[in-house]
C-alpha positions as CSV (number, residue, x, y, z in Angstrom):
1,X,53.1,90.1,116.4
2,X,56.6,89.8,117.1
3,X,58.8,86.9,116.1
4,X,62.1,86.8,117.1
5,X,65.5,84.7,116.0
6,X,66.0,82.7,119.9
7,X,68.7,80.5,120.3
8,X,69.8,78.5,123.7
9,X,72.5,75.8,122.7
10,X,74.2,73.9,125.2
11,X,77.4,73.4,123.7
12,X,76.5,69.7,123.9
13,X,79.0,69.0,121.3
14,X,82.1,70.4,122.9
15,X,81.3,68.9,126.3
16,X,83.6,66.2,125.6
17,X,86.5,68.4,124.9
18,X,85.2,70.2,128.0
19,X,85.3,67.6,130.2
20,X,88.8,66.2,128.8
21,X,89.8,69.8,129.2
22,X,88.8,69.3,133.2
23,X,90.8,66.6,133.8
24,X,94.4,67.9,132.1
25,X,93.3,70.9,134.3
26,X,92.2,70.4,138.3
27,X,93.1,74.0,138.7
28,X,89.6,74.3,136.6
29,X,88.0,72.1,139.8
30,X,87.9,76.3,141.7
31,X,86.9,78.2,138.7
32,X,83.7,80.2,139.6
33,X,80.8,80.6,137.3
34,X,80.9,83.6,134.6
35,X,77.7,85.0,133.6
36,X,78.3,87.7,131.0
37,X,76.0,90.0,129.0
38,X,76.4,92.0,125.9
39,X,76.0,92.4,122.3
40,X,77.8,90.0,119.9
41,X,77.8,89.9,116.6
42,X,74.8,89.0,114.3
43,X,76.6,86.2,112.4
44,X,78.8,85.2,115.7
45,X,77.1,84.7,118.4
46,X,80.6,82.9,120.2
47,X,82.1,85.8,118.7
48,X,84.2,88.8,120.9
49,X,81.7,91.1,122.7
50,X,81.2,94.8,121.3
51,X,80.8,97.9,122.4
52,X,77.8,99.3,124.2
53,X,76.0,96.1,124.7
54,X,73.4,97.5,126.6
55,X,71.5,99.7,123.7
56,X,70.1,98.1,120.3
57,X,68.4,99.4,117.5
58,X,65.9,98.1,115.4
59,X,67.8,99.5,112.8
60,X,71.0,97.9,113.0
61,X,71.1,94.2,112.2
62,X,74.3,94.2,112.8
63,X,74.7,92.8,115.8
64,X,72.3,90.8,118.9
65,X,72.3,90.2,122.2
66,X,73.6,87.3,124.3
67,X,74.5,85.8,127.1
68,X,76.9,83.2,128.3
69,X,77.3,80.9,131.4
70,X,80.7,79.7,131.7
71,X,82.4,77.3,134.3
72,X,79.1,76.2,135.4
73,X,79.4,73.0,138.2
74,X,76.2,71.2,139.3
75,X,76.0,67.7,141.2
76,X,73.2,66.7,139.3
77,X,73.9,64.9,135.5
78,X,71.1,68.2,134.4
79,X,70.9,71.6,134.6
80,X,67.5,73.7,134.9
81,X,67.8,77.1,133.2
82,X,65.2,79.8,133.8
83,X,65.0,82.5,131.6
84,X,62.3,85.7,132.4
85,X,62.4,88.5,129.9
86,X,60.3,91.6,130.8
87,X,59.4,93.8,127.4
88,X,58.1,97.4,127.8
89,X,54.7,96.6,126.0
90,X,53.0,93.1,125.3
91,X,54.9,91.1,122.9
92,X,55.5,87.8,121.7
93,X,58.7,86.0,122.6
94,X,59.4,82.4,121.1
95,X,62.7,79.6,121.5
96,X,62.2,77.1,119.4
97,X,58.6,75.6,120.3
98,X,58.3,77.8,123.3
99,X,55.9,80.8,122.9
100,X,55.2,83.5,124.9
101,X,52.2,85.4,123.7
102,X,51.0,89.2,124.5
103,X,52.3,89.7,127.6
104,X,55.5,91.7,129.4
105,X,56.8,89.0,131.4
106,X,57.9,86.1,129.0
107,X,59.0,82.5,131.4
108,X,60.8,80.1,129.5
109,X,62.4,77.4,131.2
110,X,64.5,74.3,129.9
111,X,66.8,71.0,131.2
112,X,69.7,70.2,129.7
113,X,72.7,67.9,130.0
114,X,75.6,69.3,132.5
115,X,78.1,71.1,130.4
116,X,79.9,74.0,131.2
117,X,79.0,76.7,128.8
118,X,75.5,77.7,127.7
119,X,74.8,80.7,125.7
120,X,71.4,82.1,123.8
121,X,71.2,85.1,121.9
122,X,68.3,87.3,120.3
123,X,67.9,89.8,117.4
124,X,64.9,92.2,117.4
125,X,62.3,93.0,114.6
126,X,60.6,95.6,113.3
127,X,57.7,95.2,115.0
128,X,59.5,94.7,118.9
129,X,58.4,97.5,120.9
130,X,60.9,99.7,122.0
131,X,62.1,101.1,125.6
132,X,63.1,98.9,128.7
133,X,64.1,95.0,128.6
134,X,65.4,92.9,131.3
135,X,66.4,89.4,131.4
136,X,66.8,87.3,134.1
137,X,68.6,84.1,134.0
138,X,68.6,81.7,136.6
139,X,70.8,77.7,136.1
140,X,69.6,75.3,139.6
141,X,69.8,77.2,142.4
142,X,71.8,80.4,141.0
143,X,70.1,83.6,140.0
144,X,72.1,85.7,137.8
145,X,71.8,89.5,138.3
146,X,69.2,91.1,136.0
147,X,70.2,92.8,132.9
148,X,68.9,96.2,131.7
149,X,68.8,96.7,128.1
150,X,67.0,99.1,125.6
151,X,65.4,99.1,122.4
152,X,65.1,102.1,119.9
153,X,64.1,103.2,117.0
């Protein structure tokens, strides 16, 4: 049974500086959504992206793997994030109160206040099978392109 450390935080408590930051800055008003994948840091997960973010090991707890969504705009005061994670054998995903038992294709999906940055990062287990990952993350309307990612030994 695989538990995993899962956390999405929408920087809820930098949204004000955000927002004052948007108004010294109307340049900001045409910045384009960033949607970055990788591996960070196990202890910073705002931290500077490594190397080779695209192969873990169960091994090394060194480091996890993130995303970010940066310069996000919406009309709405909300935003809906999707996020479908595809494991090579069933598996159990959970964030926060959200569990996804024994299956490959784990659905989470979460509204949050409008803020510009959201990021969410996971470190594997022991027990997480290895191979294949993907993760799709979708924020209203947008649909991110899908990350491939591997597990190993």
């Amino acid at each position: 049974m695989k538990k995993i450390s899962l956390f999405l935080t929408a920087l809820l408590a930098a949204s004000s500086a955000l927002a004052a930051n948007n108004q010294a800055a109307p340049q900001q008003e045409n910045a384009k959504t960033e949607f970055m994948f990788g591996a960070k840091a196990a202890n910073d997960p705002v931290g500077i992206w490594q190397k080779d973010g695209r192969h873990f090991s169960k091994k090394d707890l060194s480091k996890q793997f993130c995303w970010t969504l940066t310069n996000f705009r919406s009309d709405s005061g909300n935003v809906n994030i999707n996020i479908t994670l595809t494991s090579p054998k069933n598996t159990n995903f959970s964030l926060g109160e959200h569990i996804s038992k024994n299956t490959t294709t784990h659905i989470f999906n979460f509204t949050y206040p409008i803020t510009q940055t959201y990021y969410n990062c996971w470190a594997f287990e022991e027990s997480d099978p290895e191979g294949k990952y993907t993760l799709t993350v979708k924020a209203n309307n947008t649909t991110f392109p899908t990350q491939v990612f591997t597990l190993a030994k």
